[in-house]
DSSP file (Angstrom, degrees, kcal/mol; ACC not computed):
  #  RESIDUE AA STRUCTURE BP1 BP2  ACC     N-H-->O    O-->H-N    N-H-->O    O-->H-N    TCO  KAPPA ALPHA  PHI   PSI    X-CA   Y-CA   Z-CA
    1    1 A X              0   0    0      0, 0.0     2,-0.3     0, 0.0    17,-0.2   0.000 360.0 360.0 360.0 139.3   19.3  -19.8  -13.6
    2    2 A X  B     -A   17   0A   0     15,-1.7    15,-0.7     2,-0.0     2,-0.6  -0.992 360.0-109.3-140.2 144.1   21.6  -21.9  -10.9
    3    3 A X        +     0   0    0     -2,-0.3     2,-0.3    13,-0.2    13,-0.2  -0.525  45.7 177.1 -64.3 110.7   20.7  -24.1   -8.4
    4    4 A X        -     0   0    0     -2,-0.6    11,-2.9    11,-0.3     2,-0.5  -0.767  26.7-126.8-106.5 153.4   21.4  -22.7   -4.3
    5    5 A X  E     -B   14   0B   0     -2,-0.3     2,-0.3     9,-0.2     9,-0.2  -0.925  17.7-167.5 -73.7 129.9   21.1  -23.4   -1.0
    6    6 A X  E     -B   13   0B   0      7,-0.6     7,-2.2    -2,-0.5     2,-0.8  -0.903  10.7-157.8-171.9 117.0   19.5  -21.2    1.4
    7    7 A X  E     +B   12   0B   0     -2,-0.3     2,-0.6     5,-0.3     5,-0.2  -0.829  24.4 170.7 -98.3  85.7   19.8  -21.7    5.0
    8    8 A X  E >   -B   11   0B   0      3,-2.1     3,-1.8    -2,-0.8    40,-0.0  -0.840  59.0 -34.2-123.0 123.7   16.8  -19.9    6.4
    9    9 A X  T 3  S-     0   0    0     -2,-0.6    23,-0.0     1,-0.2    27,-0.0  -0.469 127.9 -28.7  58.7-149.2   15.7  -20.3   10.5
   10   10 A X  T 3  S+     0   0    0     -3,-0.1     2,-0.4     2,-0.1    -1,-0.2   0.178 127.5  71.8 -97.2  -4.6   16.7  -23.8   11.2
   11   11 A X  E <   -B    8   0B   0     -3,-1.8    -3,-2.1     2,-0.0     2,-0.6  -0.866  64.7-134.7-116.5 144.8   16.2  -25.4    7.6
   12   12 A X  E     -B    7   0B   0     -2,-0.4     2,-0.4    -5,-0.2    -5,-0.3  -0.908  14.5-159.4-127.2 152.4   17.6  -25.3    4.6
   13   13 A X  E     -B    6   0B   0     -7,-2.2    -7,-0.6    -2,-0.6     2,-0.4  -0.911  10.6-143.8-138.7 130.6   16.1  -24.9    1.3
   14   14 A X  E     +B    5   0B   0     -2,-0.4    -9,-0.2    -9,-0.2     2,-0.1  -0.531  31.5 160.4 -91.6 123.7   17.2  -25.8   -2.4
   15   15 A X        -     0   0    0    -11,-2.9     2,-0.4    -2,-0.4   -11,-0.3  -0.544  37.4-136.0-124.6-164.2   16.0  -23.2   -5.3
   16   16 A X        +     0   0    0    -13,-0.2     2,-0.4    -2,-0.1   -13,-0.2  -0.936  42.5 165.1-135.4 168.7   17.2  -22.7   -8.5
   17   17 A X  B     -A    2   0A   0    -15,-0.7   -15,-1.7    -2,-0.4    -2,-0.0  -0.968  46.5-148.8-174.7 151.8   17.5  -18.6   -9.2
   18   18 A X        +     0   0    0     -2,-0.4    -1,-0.0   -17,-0.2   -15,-0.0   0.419  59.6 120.5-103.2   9.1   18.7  -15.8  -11.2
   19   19 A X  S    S-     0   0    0      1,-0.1     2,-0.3     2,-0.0    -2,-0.1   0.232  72.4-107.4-140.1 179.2   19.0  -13.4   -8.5
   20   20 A X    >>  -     0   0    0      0, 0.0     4,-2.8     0, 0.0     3,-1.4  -0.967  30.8-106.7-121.7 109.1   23.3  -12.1   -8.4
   21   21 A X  H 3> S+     0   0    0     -2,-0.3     4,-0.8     1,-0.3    -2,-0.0   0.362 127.2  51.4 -27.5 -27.6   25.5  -13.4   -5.5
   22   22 A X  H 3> S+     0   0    0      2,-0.2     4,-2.3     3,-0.1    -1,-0.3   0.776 112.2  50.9 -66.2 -61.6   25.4   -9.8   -4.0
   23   23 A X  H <> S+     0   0    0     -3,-1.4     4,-3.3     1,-0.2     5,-0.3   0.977 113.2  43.3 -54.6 -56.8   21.4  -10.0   -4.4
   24   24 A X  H  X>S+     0   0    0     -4,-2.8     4,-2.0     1,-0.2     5,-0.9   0.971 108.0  52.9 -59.5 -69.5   21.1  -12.9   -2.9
   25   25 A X  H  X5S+     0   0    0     -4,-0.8     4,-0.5     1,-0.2    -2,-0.2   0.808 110.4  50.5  -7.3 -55.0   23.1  -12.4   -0.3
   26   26 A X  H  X5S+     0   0    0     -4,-2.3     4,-2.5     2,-0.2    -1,-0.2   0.962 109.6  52.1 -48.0 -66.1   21.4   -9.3    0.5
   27   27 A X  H  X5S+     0   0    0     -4,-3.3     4,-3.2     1,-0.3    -2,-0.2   0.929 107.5  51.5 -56.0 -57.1   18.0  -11.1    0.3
   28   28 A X  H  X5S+     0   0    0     -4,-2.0     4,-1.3    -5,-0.3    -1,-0.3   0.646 108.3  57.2 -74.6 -15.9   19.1  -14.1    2.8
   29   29 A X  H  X<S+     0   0    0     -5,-0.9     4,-2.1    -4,-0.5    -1,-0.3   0.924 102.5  45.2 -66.0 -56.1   20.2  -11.7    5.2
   30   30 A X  H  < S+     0   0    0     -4,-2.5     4,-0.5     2,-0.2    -2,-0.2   0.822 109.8  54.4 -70.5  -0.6   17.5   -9.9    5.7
   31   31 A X  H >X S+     0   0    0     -4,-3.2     4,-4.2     1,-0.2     3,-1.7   0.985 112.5  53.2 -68.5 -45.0   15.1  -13.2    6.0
   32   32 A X  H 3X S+     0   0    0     -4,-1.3     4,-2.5     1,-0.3    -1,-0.2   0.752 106.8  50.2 -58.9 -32.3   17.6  -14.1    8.6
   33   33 A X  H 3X S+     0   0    0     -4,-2.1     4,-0.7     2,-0.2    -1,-0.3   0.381 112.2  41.4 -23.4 -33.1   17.2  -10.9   10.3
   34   34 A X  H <> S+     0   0    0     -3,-1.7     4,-0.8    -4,-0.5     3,-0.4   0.832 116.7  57.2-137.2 -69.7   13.6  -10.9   10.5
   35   35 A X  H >< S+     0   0    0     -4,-4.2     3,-0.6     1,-0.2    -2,-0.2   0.904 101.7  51.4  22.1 -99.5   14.2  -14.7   11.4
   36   36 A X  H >< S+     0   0    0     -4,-2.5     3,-1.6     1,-0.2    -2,-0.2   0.908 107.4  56.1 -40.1 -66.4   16.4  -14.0   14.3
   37   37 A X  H 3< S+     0   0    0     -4,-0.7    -1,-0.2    -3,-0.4    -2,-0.2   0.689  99.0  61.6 -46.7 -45.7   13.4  -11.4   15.6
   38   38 A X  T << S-     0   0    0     -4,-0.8    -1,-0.3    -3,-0.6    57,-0.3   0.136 105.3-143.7 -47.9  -1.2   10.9  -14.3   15.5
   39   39 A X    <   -     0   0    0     -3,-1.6    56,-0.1     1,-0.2    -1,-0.1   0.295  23.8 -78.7  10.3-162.6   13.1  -16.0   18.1
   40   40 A X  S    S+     0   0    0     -3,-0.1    -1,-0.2    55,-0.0     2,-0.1   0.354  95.5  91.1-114.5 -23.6   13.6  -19.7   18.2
   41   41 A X        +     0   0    0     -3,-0.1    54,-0.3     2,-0.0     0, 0.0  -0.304  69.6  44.0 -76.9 167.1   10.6  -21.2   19.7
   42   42 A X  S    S-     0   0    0     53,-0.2    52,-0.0    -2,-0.1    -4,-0.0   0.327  96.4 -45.3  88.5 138.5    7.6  -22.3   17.4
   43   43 A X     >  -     0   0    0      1,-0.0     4,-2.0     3,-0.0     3,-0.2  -0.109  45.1-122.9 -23.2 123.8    7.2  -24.1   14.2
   44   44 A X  H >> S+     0   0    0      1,-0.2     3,-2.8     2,-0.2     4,-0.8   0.941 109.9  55.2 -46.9 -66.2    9.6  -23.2   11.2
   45   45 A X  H >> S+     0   0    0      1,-0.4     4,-2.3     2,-0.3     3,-0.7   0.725 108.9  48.0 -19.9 -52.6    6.0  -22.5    9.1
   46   46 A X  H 3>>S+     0   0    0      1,-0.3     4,-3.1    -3,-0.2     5,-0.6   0.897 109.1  43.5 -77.4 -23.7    5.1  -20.5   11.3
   47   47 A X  H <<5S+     0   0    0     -3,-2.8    -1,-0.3    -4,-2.0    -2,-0.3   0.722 114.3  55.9 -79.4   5.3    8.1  -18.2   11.9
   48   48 A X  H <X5S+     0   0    0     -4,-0.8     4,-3.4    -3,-0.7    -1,-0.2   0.773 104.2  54.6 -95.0 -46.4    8.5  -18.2    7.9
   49   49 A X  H  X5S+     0   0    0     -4,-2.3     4,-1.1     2,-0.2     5,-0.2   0.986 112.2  42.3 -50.5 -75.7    4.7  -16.8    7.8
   50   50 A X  H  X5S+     0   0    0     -4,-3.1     4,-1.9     2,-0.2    -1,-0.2   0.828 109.1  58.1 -56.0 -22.5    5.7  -13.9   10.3
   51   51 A X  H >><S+     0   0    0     -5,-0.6     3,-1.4     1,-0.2     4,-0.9   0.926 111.3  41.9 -63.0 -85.5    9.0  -13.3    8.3
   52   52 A X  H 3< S+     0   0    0     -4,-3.4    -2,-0.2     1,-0.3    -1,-0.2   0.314 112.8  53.0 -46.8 -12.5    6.6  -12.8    5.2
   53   53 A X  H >X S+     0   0    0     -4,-1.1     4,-1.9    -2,-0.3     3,-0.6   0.928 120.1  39.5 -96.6 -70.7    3.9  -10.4    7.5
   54   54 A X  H XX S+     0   0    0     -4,-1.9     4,-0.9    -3,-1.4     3,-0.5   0.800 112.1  46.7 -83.4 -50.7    7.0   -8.3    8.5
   55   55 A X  H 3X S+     0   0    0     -4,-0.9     4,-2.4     1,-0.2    -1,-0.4   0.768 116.7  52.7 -85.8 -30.3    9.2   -8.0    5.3
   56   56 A X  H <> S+     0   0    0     -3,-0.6     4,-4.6    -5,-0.4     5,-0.3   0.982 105.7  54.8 -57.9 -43.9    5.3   -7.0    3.3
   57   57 A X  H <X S+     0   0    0     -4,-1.9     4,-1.2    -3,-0.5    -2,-0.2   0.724 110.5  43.2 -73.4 -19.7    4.8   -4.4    5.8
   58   58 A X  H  X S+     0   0    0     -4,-0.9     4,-2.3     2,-0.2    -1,-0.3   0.893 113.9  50.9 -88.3 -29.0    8.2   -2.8    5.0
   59   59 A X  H  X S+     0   0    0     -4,-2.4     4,-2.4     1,-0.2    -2,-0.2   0.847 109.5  49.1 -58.7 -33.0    7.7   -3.1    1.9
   60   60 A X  H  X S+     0   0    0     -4,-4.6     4,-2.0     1,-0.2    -1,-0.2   0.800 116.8  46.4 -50.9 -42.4    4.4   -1.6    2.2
   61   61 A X  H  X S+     0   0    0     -4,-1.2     4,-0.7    -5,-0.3    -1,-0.2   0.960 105.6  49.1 -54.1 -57.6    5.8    0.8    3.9
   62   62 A X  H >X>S+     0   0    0     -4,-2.3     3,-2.8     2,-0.2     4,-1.1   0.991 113.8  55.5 -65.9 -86.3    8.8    1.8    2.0
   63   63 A X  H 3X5S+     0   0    0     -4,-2.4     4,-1.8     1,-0.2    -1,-0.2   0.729 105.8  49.1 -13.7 -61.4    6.3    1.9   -1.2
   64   64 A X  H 3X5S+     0   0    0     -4,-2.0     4,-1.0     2,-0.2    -1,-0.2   0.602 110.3  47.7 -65.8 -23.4    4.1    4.2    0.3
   65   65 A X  H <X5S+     0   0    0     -3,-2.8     4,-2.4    -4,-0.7     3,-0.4   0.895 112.0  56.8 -92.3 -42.5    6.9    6.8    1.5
   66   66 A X  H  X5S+     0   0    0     -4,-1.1     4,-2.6     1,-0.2    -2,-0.2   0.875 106.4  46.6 -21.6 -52.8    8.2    6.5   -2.0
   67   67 A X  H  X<S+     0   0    0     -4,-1.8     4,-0.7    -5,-0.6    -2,-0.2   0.762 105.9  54.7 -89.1 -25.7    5.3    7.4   -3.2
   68   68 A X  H >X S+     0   0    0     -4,-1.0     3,-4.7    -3,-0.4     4,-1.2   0.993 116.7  46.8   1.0-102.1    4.6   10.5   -0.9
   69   69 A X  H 3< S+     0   0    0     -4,-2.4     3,-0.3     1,-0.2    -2,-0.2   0.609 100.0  54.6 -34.0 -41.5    7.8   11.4   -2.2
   70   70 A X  H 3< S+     0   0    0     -4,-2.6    -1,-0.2    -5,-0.2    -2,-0.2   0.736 113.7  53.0 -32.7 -43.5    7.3   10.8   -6.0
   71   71 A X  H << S+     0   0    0     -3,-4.7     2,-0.5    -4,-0.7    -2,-0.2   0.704  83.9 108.6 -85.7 -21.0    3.6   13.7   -5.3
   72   72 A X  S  < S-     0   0    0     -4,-1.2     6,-0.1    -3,-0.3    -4,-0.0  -0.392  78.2-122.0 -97.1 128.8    5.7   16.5   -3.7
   73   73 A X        -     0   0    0     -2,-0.5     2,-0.4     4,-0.1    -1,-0.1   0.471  30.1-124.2 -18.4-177.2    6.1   19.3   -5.8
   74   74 A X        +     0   0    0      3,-0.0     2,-0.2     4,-0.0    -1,-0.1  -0.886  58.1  59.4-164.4 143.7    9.9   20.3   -6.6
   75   75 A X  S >  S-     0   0    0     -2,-0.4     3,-0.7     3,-0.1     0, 0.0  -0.884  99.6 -60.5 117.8-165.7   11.7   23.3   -6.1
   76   76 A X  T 3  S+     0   0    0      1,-0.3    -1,-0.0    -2,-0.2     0, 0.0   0.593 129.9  60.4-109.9   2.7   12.6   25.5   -3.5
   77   77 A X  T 3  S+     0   0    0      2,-0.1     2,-0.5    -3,-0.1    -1,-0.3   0.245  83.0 118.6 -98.0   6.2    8.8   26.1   -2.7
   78   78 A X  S <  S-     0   0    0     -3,-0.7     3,-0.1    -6,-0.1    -3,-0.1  -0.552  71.5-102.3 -93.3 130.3    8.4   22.0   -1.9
   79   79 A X        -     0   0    0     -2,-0.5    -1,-0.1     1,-0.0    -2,-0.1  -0.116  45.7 -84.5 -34.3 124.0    7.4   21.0    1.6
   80   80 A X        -     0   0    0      1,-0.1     2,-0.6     0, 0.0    -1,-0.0   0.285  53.8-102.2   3.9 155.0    9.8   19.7    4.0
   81   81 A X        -     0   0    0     -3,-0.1    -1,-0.1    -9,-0.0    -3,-0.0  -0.805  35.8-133.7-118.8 106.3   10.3   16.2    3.4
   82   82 A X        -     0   0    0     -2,-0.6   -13,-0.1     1,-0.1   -14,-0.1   0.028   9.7-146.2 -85.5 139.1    8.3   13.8    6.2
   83   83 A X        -     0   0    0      1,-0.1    -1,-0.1     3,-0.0   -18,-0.0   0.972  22.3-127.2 -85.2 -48.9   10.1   10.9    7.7
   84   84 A X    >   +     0   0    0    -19,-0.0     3,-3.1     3,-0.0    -1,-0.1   0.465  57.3 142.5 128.8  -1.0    7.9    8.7    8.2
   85   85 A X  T 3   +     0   0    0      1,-0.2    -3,-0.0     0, 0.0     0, 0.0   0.891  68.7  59.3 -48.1 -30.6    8.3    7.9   11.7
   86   86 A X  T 3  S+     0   0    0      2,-0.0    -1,-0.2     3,-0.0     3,-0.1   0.431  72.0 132.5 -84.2  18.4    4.7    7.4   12.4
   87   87 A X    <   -     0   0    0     -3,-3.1   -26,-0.0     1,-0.1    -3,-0.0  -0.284  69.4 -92.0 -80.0 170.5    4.0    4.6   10.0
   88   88 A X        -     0   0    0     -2,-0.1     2,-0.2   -31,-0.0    -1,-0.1  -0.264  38.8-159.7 -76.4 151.8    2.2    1.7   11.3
   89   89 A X        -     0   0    0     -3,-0.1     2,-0.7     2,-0.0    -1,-0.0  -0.869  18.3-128.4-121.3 141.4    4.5   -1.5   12.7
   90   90 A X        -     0   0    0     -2,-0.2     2,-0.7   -36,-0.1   -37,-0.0  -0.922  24.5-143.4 -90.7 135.1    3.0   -5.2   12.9
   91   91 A X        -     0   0    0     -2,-0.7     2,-0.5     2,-0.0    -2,-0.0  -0.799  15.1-143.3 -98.2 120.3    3.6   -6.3   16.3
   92   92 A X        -     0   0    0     -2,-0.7     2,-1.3     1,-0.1    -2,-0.0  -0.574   8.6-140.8-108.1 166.6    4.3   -9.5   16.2
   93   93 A X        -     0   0    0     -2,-0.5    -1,-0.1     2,-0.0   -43,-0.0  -0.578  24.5-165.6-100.7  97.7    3.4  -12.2   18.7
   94   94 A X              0   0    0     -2,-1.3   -52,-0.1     1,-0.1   -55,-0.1  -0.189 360.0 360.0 -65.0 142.4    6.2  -14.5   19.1
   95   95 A X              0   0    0    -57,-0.3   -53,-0.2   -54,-0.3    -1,-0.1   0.909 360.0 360.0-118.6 360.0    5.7  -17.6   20.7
């Protein structure tokens, strides 16, 4: 474990973690990402809260197409494989 910094929306916040420089990295882009989307107005809390909404729901997502995938037969007799375009979004209401 080592102690880092994180610079997430407009604060920054001290953790200690095991996570790989690459991993992290990774990770603290895409909060900022999702961030950034939240635009700029509003209480850090809150935009941290909609960060966490939106990053479940992909995960949710992403799980659930996995798993779709994981059920379908295999071979040359196995269904197309479905993209997934129609999965549910939260929309969120920025303020």
């Amino acid at each position: 474990m080592r102690q880092v910094s994180l610079l997430i929306g407009r604060q920054s916040y001290s953790m200690k973690t095991a996570l790989s420089d690459d991993d992290l990295n990774d990770a603290q882009e895409l909060v900022n990402e999702v961030m950034r989307d939240t635009g700029t107005a509003g209480e850090q809390e809150i935009r941290l809260a909609l960060t966490c909404m939106v990053l479940a729901n992909r995960l949710a997502v992403a799980s659930r197409r996995l798993d779709r995938i994981a059920s379908q037969p295999r071979g040359e007799d196995a269904p197309e494989e479905e993209t997934g375009d129609n999965e549910p979004v939260i929309e969120e209401d920025y303020p």
